[in-house]
C-alpha positions as CSV (number, residue, x, y, z in Angstrom):
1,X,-16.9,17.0,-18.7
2,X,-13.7,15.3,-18.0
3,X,-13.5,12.9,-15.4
4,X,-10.4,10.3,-15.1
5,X,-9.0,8.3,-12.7
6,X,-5.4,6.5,-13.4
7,X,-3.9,3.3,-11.2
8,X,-0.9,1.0,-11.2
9,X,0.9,-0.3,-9.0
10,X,3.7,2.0,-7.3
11,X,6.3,3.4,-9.9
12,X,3.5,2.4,-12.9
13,X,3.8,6.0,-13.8
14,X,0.5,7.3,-12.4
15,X,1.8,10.7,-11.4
16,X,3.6,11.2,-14.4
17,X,0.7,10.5,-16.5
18,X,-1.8,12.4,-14.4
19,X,0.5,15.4,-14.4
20,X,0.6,15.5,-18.4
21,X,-3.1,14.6,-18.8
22,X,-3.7,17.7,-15.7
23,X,-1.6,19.9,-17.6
24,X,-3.0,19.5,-20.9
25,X,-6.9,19.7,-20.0
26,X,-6.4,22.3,-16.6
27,X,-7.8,19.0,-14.6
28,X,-7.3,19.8,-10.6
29,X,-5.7,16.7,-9.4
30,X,-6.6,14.5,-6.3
31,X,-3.3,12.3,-5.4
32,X,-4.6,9.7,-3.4
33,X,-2.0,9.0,-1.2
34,X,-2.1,12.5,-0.1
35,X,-5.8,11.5,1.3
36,X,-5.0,8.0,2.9
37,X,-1.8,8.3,5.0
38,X,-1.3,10.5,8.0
39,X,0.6,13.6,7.4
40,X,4.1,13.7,8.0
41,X,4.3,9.8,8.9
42,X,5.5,6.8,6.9
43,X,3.1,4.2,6.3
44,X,0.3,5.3,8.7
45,X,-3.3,5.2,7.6
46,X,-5.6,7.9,8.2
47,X,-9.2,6.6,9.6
48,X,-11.8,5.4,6.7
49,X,-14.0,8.2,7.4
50,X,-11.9,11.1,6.9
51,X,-10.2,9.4,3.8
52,X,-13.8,9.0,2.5
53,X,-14.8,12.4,3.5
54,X,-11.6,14.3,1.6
55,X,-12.3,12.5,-1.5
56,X,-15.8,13.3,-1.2
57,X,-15.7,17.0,-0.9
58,X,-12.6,17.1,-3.9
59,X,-15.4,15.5,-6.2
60,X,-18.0,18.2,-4.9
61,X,-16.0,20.8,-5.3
62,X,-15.0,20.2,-8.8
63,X,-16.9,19.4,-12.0
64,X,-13.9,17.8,-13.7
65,X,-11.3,16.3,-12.0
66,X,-8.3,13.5,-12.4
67,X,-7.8,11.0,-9.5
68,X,-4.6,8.9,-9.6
69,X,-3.2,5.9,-6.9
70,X,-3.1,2.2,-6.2
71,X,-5.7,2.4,-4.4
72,X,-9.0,0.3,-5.7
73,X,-11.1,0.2,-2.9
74,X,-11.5,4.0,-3.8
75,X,-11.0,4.0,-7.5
76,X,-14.3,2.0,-7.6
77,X,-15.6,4.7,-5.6
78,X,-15.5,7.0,-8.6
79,X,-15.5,4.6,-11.3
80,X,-19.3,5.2,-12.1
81,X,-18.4,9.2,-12.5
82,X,-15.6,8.6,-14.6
83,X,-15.6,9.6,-18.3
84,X,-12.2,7.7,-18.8
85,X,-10.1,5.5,-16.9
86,X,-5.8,4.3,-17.3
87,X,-4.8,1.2,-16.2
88,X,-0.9,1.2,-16.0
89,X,0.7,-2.4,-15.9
90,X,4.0,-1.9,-17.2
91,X,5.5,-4.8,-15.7
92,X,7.7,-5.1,-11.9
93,X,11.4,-4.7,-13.6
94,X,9.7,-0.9,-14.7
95,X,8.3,-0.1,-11.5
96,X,11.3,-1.0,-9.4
97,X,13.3,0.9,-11.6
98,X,11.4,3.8,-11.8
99,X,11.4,3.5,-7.5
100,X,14.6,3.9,-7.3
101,X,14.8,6.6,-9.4
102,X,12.3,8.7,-8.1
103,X,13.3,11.9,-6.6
104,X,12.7,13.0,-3.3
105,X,9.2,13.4,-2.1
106,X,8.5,15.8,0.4
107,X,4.8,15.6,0.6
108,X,5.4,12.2,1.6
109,X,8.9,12.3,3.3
110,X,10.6,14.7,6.1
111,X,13.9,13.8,3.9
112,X,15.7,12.4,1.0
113,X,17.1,10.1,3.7
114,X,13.9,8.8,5.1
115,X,12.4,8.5,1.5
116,X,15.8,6.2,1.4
117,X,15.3,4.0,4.3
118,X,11.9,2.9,2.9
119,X,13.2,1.9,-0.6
120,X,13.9,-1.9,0.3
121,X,10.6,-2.4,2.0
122,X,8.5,-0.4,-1.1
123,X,10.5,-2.9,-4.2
124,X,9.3,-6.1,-2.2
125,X,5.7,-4.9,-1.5
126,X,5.8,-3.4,-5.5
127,X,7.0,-7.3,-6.5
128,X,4.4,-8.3,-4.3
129,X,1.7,-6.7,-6.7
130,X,1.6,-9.2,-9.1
131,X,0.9,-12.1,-6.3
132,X,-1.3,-10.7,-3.6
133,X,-4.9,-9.8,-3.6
134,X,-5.5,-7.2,-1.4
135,X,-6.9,-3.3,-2.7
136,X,-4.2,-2.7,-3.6
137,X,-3.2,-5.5,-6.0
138,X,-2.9,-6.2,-9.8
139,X,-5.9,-8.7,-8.9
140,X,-7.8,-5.7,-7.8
141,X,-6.9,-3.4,-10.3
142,X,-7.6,-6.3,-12.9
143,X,-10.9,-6.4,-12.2
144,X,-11.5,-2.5,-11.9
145,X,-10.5,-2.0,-15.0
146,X,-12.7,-5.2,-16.6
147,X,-15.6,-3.8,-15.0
148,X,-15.6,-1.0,-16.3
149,X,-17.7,0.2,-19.7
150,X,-16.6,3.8,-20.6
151,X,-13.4,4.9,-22.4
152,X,-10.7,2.6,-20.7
153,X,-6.9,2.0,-21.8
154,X,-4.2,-0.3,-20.2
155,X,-0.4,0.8,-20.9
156,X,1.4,-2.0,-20.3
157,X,5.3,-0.1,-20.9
158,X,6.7,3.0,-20.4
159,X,4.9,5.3,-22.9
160,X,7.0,7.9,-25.1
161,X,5.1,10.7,-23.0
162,X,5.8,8.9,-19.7
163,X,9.7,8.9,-20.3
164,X,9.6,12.3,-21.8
165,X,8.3,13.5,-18.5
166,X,10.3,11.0,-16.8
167,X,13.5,12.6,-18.5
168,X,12.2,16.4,-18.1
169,X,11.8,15.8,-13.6
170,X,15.3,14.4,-13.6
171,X,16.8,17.2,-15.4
172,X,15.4,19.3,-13.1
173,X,16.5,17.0,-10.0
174,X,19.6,17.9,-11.0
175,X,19.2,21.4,-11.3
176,X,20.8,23.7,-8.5
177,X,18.4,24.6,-6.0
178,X,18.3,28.7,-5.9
């Protein structure tokens, strides 16, 4: 059985890492932000209870599974199922950096323009990490990760694998669409 959840603040690499990890092991992958925020709208939380129930029926509907986002409040929801956890902290200058380099998002954004207009707002809250203690929060994710007993690493920079994939998504950014 292979259970794993993967947080960090925004830009710690989480997706990149859960894709390799996903791809390696044939994991199905629950990308929390997917769950928390309203559908086609910036910044809007969905209500608790359909959060809750979403990530409910993704655990019972598979026996091994990868769940990756900021979000601690429901990280500790699956800690106790996990057989491994990754705590990425590599540091605000690598998370702002990789921010503005991501490529457009269209799960999350209408347009590469909208994705755009949010940038300035997203660097302060992801500088904010280090200072606040909220769910979402290095203070948060500190103590997740402390907590917990199993199998547990902490990348604190950019992994050889990370910037591999990293490299491989902007190549194909760049690509021309067909």
């Amino acid at each position: 059985m292979i259970r794993v959840a993967i947080f960090g603040n925004s830009g710690s690499g989480k997706s990149t890492l859960a894709k390799r990890l996903a791809d390696r092991h044939k994991l199905p992958v629950l990308e929390l932000d997917t769950i928390v925020w309203e559908p086609g709208k910036i910044a809007v939380v969905r209500p608790r209870e359909a959060v809750l129930a979403d990530l409910e029926a993704f655990l019972a509907s598979n026996a091994n599974w990868l769940v990756e986002g900021c979000y601690a409040e429901l990280i500790g929801l699956v800690l106790d199922l996990c057989t491994e956890i990754y705590f990425l902290n590599p540091g605000a200058a690598v998370c702002c950096e990789n921010n503005k380099r991501r490529p457009w998002e269209p799960h999350k954004y209408s347009s590469p323009e909208a994705q755009e207009s949010m940038l300035e707002a997203l660097l302060a809250w992801v500088e904010a990490y280090y200072t606040r203690d909220d769910p979402w929060s290095l203070a948060a994710h500190r103590r997740l990760y402390d907590s917990y007993c199993g199998k547990k690493t902490e990348i604190t920079s950019e992994t050889r694998d990370i910037q591999d994939i990293r490299a491989e998504q902007s190549a194909a950014a760049d690509r021309p669409r067909e």
